[in-house]
C-alpha positions in Angstrom: 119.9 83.8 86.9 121.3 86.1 89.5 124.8 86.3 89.2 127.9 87.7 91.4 128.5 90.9 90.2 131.5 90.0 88.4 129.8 87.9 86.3 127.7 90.5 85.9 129.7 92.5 85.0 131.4 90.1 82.4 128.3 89.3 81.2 127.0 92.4 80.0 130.1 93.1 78.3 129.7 89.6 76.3 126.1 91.1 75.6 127.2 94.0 74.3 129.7 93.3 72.0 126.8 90.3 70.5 124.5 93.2 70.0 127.1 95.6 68.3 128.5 92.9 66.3 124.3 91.7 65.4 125.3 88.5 66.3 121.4 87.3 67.0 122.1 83.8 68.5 124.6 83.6 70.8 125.2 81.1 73.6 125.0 82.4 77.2 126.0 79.2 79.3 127.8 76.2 77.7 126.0 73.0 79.7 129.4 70.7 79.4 128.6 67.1 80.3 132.1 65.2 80.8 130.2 61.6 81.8 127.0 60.7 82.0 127.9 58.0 84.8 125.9 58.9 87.9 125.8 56.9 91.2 122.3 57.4 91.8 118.7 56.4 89.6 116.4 59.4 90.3 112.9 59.3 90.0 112.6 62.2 87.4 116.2 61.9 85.7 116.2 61.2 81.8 119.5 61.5 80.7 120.7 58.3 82.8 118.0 56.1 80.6 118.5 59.0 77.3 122.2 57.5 77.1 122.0 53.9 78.6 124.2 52.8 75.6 126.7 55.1 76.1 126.7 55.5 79.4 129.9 54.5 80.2 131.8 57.1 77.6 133.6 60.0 79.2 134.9 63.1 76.7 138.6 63.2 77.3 140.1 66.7 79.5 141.6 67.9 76.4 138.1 67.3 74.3 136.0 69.0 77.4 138.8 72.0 77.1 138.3 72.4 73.4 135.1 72.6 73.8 135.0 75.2 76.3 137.3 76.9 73.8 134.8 76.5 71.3 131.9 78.0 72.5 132.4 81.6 73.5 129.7 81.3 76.7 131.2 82.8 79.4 129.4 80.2 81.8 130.5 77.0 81.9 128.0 74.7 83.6 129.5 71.2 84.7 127.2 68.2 84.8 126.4 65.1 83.8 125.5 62.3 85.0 127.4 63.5 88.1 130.9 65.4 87.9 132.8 64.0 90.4 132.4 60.5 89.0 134.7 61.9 86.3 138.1 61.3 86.6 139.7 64.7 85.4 136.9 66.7 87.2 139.8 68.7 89.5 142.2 69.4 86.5 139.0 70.3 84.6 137.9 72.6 86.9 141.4 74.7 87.2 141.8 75.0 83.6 138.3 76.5 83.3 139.1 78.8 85.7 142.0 79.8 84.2 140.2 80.7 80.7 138.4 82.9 82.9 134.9 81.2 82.7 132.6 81.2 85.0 131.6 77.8 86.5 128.6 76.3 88.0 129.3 72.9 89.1 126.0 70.8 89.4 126.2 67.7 92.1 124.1 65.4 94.1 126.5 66.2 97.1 127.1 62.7 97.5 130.7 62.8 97.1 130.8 66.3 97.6 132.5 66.3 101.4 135.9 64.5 100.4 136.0 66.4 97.0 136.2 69.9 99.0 139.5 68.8 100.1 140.6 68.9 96.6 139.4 72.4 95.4 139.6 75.7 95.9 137.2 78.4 96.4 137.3 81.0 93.2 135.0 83.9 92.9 134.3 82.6 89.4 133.0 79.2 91.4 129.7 78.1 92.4 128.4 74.8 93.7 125.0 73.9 92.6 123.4 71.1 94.2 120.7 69.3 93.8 117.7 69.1 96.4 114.3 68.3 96.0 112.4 68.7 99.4 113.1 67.3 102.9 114.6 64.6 103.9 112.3 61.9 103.5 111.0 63.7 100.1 114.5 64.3 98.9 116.0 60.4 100.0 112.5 59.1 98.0 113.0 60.7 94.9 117.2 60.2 95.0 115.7 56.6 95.5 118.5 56.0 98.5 118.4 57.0 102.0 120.6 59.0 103.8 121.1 61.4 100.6 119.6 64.2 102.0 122.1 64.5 105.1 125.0 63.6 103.0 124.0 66.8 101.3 123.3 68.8 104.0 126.3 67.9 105.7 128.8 68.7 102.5 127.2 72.2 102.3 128.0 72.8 105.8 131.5 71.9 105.1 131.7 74.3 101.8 130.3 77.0 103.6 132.8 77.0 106.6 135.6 76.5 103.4 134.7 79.5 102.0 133.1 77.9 98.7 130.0 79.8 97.0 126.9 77.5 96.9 123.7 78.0 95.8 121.4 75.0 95.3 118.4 73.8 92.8 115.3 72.4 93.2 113.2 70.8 90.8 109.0 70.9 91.5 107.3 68.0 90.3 103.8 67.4 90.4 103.2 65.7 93.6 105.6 68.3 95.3 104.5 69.8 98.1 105.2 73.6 98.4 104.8 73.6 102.4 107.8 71.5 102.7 109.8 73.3 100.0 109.1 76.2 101.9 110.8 74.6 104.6 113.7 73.5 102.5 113.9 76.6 101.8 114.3 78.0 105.3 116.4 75.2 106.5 119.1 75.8 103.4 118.7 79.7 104.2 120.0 78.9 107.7 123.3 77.0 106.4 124.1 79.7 104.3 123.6 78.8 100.7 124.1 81.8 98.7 120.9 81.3 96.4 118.4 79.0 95.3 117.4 77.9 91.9 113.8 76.7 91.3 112.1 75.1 88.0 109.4 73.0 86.6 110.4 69.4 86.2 110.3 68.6 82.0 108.8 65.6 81.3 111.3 63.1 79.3 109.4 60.7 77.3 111.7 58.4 78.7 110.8 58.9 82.4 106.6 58.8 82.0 104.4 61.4 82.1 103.2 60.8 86.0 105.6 62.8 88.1 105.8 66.2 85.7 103.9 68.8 85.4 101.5 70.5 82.8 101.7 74.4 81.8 98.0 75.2 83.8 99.9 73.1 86.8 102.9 75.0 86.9 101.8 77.9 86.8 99.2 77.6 89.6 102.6 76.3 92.2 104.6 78.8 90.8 102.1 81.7 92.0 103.4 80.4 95.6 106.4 80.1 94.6 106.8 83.2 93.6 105.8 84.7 96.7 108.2 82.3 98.3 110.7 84.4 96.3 110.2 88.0 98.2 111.7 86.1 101.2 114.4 84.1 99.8 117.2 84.6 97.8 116.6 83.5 94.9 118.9 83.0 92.0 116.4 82.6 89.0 115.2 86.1 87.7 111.9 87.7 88.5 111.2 87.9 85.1 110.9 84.0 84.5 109.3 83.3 87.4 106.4 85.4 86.5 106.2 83.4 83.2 106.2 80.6 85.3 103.2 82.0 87.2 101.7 82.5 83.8 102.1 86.7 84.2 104.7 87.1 81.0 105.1 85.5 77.9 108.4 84.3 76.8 109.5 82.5 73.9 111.9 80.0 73.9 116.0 80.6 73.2 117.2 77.1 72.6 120.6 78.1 71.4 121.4 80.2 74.6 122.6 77.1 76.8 124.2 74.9 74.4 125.0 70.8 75.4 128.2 69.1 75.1 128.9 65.2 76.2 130.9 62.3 75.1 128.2 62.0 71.9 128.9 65.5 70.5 127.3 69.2 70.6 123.6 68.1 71.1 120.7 69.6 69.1 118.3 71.3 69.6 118.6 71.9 73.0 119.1 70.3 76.9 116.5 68.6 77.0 115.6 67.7 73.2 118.1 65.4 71.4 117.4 65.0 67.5 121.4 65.0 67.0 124.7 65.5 67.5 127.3 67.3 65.9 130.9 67.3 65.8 131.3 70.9 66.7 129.6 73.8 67.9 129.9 75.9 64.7 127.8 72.5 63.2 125.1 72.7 65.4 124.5 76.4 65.4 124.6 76.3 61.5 122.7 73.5 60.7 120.3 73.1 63.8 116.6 74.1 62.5 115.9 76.5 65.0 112.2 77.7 63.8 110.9 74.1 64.0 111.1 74.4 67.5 109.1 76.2 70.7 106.1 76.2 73.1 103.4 76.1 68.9 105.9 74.3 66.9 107.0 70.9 68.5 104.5 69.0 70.5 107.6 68.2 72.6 108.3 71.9 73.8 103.8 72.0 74.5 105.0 71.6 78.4 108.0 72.3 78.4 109.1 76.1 80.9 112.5 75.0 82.1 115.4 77.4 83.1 117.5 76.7 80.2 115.6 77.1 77.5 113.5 80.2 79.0 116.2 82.2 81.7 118.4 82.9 78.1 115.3 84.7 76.7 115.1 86.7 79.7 118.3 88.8 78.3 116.6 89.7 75.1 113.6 91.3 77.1 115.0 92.6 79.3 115.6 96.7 77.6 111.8 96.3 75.9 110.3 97.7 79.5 111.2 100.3 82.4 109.3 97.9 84.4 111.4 94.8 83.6 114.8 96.8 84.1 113.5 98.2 87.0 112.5 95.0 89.1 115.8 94.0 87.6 117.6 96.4 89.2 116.2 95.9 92.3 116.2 92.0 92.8 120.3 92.5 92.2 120.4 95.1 94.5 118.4 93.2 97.2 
């Protein structure tokens, strides 16, 4: 993902010292999960039906904060379920902030208005919220109406507070890339900072109707990619020509680890064959070669950010041309 440059900057430090030290696996982006309470049912969510048993357990603040301390990513991601549902999220969110992380705090914006009056804006602090195509697209797939002007409306309100706020949206197979083009434009003239695009993955708990396969994706992504020379977005050129189908990329499941209420979850986000009491555990004892795009009939699909963005950083010195459009997307 594109990044501000101090996290840039703080990033390729953390790099650095992995390589010198020949640490090979190393987490880039901790993907904390406090609750996985949500106040809506999307159409194309799995973790809401993954967790139906325990979806009313919450991690305590001092358990989310030990994990944060565990894990030496210096992104913290804060999701769910949604965030503001839990009941530390504020407290949460300073204490981060203090260690010096960087957070991206992903929302459905639906409580997002009254929660601005409770935060600050931190260079180290980015809103990420959620939005899947127009209005009548978005309220469909959110399954209630009025979602998508709650969410315009609260990103009018972070803007004009001075908050960071870049948003992601998910493209599912009946997606139509006219109107995301639109949503696109419309979100460019509120002022969000970036945008975040990816392939929907298709849980086995959700159905296999709304997602897309690989020969799919990549045909949308070769417009969305050209969508890309006229926005800003915040997903790297590199992935989204292995979205188009112009790169190969294997995947890193280890570089955006999962923590929630059930433990450090294996193998990745979007995979769960267990959880472990800590994240020393699940690096040591997670199977790691078992799993990718020729090794799990799961992953067959399967070309979402957090599994491929991570891998991006590996590639990235093999080729002039890679560090070059690198160099430029920052700088534009």
């Amino acid at each position: 993902m594109r990044f501000p440059l101090r996290l840039n900057y703080d990033l390729t430090k953390y790099i650095i010292s992995n390589k010198m030290n020949k640490v090979d696996k190393y987490p880039l982006v901790l993907m904390l999960e406090p609750t996985h309470l949500c106040n809506l049912a999307c159409s194309g969510c799995g973790r809401i039906r993954e967790y139906a048993d325990t979806i009313q357990d919450m991690m305590s603040l001092e358990e989310c904060l030990a994990s944060v301390d565990e894990c030496p990513a210096p992104v913290v991601t804060i999701t769910g379920g949604e965030p503001f549902l839990y009941p530390h999220i504020f407290e949460l969110i300073e204490a981060v902030l203090e260690r010096g992380k960087h957070i991206y705090l992903c929302t459905n914006a639906l409580l997002l208005e009254k929660a601005l009056d409770n935060m600050r804006p931190h260079p180290n602090f980015t809103l990420n919220i959620h939005m899947d195509g127009m209005e009548e697209t978005h309220d469909r797939i959110l399954e209630r109406k009025g979602t998508f002007k709650t969410a315009i409306e609260a990103i009018k309100k972070a803007k004009k507070l001075g908050f960071r706020v870049c948003t992601n949206t998910t493209i599912f197979k009946e997606t139509d890339l006219v109107e995301i083009e639109m949503l696109f434009s419309r979100l460019q003239e509120i002022g969000v900072d970036g945008l975040l695009v990816a392939p929907g993955f298709g849980y086995e708990a959700v159905g296999e109707k709304l997602f897309l396969e690989r020969r799919e994706i990549e045909k949308k992504f070769e417009q969305v990619f050209e969508m890309s020379k006229r926005f800003c977005f915040y997903s790297t050129p590199m992935y989204l020509r292995f979205l188009k189908g112009d790169k190969k990329l294997e995947c890193t499941p280890w570089g955006n680890p999962t923590r929630n209420p059930r433990g450090w979850k294996a193998p990745c986000y979007l995979i769960t064959d267990a959880h472990y009491p800590s994240f020393r555990e699940m690096m040591e004892k997670t199977e790691w070669d078992k799993y990718g795009v020729d090794k799990d009939p799961r992953c067959a699909q399967c070309m979402m950010h957090c599994g491929f963005e991570p891998t991006v950083v590996s590639e990235i010195g093999k080729s002039w041309k890679d560090i070059w459009e690198m160099i430029v997307w920052n700088l534009t």
